[in-house]
C-alpha positions in Angstrom: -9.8 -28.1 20.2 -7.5 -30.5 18.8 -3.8 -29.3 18.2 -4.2 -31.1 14.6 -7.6 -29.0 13.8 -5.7 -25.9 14.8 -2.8 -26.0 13.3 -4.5 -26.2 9.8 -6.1 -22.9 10.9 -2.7 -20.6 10.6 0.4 -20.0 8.9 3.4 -22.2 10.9 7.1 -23.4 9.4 7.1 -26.5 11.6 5.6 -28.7 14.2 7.2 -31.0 16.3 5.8 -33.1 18.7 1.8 -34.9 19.7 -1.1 -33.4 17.4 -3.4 -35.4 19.4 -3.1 -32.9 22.4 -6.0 -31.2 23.7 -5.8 -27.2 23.5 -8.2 -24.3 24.9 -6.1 -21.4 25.3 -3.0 -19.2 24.4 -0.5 -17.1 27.3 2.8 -15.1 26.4 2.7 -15.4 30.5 4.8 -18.8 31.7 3.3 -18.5 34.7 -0.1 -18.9 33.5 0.6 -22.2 31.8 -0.9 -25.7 32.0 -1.7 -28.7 30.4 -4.4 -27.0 27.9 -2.8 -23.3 27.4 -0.2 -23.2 25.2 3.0 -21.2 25.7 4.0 -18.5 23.6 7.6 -17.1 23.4 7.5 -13.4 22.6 10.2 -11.8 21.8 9.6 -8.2 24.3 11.4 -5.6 24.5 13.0 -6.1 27.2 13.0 -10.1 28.0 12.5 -13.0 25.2 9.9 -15.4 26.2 12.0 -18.3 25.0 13.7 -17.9 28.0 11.0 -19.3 29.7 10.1 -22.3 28.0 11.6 -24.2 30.8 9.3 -22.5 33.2 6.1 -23.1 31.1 7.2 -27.0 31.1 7.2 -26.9 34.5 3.8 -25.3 35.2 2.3 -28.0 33.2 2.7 -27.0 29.5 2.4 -29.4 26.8 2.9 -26.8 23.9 5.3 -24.4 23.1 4.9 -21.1 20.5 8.3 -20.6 19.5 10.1 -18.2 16.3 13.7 -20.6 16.9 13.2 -24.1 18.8 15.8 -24.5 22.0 16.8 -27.5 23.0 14.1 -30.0 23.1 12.4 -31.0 26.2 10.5 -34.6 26.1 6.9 -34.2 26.0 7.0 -30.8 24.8 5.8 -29.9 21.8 6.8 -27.2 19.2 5.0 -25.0 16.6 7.4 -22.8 15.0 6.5 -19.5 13.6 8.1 -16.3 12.1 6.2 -14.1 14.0 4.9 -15.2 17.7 3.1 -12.4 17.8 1.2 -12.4 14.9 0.2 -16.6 15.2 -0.3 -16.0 18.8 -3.4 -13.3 17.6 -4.5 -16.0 15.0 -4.3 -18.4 17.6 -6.1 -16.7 20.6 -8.8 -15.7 17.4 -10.0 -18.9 16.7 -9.8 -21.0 20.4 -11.6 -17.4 22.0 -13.5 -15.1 19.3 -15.0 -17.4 16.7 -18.5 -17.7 18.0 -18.5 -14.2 19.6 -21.0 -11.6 18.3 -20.1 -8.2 18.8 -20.3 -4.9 17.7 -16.8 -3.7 17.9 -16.2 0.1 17.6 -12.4 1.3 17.6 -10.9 4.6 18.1 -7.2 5.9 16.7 -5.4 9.0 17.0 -2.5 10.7 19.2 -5.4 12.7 21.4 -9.0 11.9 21.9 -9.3 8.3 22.5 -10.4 7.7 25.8 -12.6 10.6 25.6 -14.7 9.5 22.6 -14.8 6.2 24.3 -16.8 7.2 27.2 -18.6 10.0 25.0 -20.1 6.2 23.2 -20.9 4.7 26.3 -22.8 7.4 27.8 -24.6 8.1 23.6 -25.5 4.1 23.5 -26.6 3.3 27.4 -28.7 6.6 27.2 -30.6 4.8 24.3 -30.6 1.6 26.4 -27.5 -0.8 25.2 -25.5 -1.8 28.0 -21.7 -1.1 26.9 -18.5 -2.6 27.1 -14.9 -0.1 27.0 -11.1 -0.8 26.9 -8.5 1.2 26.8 -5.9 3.8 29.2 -8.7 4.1 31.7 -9.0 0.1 31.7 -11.6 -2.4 30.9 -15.6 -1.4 32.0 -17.8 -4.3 31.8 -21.1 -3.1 32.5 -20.6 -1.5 36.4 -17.3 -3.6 36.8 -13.7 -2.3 35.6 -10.5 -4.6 35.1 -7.1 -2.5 35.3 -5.0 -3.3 32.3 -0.9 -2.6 31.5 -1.4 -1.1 27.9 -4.0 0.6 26.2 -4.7 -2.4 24.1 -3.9 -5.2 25.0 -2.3 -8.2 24.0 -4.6 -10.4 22.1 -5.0 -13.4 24.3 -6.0 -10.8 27.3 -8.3 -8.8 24.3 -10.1 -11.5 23.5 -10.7 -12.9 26.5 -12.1 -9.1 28.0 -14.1 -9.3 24.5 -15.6 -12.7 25.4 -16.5 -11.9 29.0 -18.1 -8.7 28.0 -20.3 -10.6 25.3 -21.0 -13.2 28.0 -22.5 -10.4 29.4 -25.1 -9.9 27.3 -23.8 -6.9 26.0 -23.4 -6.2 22.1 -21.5 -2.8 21.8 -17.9 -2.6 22.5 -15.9 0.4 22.2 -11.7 0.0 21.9 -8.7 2.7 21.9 -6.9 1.1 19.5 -3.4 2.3 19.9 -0.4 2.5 16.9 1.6 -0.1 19.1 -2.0 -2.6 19.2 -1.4 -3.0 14.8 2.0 -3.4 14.8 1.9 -5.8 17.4 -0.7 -7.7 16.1 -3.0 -7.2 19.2 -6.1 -6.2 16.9 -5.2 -8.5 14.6 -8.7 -10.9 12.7 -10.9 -8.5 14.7 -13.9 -6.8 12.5 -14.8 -3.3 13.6 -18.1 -1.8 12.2 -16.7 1.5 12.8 -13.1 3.0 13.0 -12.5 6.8 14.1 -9.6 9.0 13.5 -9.3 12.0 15.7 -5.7 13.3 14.8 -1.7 12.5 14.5 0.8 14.5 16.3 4.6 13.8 17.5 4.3 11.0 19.8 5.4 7.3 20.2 8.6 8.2 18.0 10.6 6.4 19.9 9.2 3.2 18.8 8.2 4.2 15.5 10.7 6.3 14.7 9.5 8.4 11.9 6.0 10.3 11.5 5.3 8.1 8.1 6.2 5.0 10.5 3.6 6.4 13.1 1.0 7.0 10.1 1.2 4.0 8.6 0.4 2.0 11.7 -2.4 4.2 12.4 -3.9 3.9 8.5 -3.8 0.0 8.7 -6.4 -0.3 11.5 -8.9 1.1 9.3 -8.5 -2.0 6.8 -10.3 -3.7 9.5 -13.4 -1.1 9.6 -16.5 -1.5 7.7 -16.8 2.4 7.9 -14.5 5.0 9.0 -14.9 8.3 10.6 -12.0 11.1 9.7 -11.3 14.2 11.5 -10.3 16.2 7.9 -9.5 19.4 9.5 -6.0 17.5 11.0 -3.2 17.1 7.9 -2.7 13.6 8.6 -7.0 13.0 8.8 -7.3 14.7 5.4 -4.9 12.2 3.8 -6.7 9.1 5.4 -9.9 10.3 4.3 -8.3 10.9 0.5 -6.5 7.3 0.8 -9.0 5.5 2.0 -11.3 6.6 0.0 -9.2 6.0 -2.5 -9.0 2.3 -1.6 -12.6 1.8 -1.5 -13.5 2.0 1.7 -16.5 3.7 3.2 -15.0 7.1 4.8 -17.3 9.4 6.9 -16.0 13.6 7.4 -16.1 15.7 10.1 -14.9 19.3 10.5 -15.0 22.5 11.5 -13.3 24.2 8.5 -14.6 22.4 5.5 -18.8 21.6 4.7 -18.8 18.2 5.0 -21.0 14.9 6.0 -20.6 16.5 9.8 -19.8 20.3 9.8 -19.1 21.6 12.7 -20.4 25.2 12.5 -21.0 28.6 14.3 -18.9 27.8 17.7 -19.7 29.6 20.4 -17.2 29.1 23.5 -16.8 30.7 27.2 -16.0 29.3 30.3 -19.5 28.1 31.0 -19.3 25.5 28.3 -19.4 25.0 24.3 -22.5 25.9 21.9 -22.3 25.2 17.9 -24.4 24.0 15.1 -24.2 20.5 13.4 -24.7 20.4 10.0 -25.3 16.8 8.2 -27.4 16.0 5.7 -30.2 15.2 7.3 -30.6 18.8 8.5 -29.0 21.4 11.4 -28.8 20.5 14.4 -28.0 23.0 17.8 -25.6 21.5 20.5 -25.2 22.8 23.7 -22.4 21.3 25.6 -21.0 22.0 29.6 -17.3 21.4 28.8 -15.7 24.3 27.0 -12.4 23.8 24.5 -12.7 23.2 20.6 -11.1 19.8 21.5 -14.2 18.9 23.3 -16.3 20.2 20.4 -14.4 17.3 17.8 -14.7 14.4 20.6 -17.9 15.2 21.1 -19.0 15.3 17.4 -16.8 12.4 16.7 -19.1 10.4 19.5 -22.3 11.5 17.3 -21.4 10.7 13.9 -20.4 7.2 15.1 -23.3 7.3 17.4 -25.8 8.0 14.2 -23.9 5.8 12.0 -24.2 3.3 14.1 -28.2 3.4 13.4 -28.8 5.2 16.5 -31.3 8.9 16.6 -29.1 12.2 15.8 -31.0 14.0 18.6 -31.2 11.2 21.4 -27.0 11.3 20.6 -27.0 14.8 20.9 -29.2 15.0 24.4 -27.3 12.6 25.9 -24.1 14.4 25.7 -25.9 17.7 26.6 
């Protein structure tokens, strides 16, 4: 793509520098530069990227995302931004997901994530759709895994795992999608058919510093969600469920307290596994799982509300996790 066709697809304060240049990909990594891949200077936590504009140039880069332009370097060109971050999602968005097709599933909360990720994977390939999963555990691409440094990652390396699993063939993706992944703009332009929310406890407070802080990043992911999923029976789920609905979104229950769209009833638990009925509105269902815990119990109905919402068969989700 053309610099000059991109740039009139995001947000920038200035440009310096050859619109004529010839673009194809975004890096926060200088060592992953060239001619093609532009160069953006985050600001970490613990090193600034515009450090190592110098470094980019001399790998082969021809532009430079930058929040506060350093001295200029001939034949380098600038885009400057307020947030790297944020342009360098919008960026990465349009040179890698534009013409991908995927069904995008994300899961939120302090506990639960990778579980109900795998939980999907097992629901969807036992009804015969080849999967995709990121997150803690790393990226799964069909029978091939990719390590990764955080549980979502940074959008140029999101997109990119998003593309190759779509190259694939394969049309169901599911995503922990972390408090650090919206506030960092890592999920950023991505369209999720369905978001879940399993529950909010004391964690991450270092860099969020306050519960509301930690809330708040978790509530904005589901602005991005078609339909959402809520645990009700945590504090924290019941108010998402309230203020979502609230904002007109399409929210989806699931309990163990409270009769709702999935109502966890009558558990049964000993060391040999789990055993409850599942309530919904299209009738009662018996589950018999092999892991004990009441954790396990809200994963695992978690998996089969997205499962059936998803379009797939409420007893073909249920089997397959039995």
């Amino acid at each position: 793509m053309r610099l000059r066709e991109l740039l009139d697809r995001f947000k920038f304060i200035e440009f310096y520098g050859d619109e004529n240049l010839y673009v194809n990909d975004i890096t926060y990594d200088s060592r992953k530069t060239d001619s093609h891949t532009i160069f953006s200077a985050i600001r970490g936590f613990k090193k600034d990227g515009h450090q190592f504009i110098n470094s980019a140039f001399e790998k082969g880069c021809k532009v430079v995302l930058c929040e506060t332009i350093p001295e200029r370097i001939a034949g380098l060109s600038y885009i400057r931004v307020a947030n790297v971050r944020s342009a360098m999602a919008d960026i990465s968005y349009e040179l890698n997901m534009r013409d991908i097709d995927i069904n995008l599933i994300g899961v939120t909360g302090t506990n639960g994530k990778t579980s109900i990720t795998y939980l999907l994977k097992s629901i969807f390939e036992s009804s015969g759709f080849p999967t995709g999963v990121i997150g803690t555990m790393g990226a799964v691409i069909g029978d091939k895994k990719i390590s990764l440094n955080n549980t979502t990652p940074e959008s140029p390396d999101l997109h990119n795992i998003i593309k190759t699993i779509a190259s694939e063939g394969i049309k169901h993706c599911f995503m922990e999608v972390s408090s650090h992944a919206t506030e960092l703009h890592r999920v950023k332009n991505l369209a999720f058919s369905i978001g879940l929310f399993t529950n909010l406890t004391e964690d991450h407070l270092i860099f969020h510093e306050t519960m509301e802080n930690y809330y708040q990043a978790k509530k904005k992911f589901f602005y991005q969600c078609e339909k959402a999923i809520v645990n009700i029976d945590d504090p924290y789920g019941k108010r998402l469920y309230d203020e979502l609905k609230q904002d007109g979104i399409k929210v989806i229950s699931y309990s163990a307290e409270i009769s709702t769209d999935y109502f966890i009833d009558n558990i049964e638990i000993d060391r040999t596994g789990s055993r409850f009925d599942l309530l919904t509105k299209s009738g009662k269902y018996y589950v018999n799982l092999q892991t004990p815990g009441k954790f396990n119990i809200y994963n695992y109905t978690a998996a089969i509300a997205a499962g059936v919402e998803a379009g797939l068969d409420m007893e073909c989700c249920i089997k397959s996790l039995e």
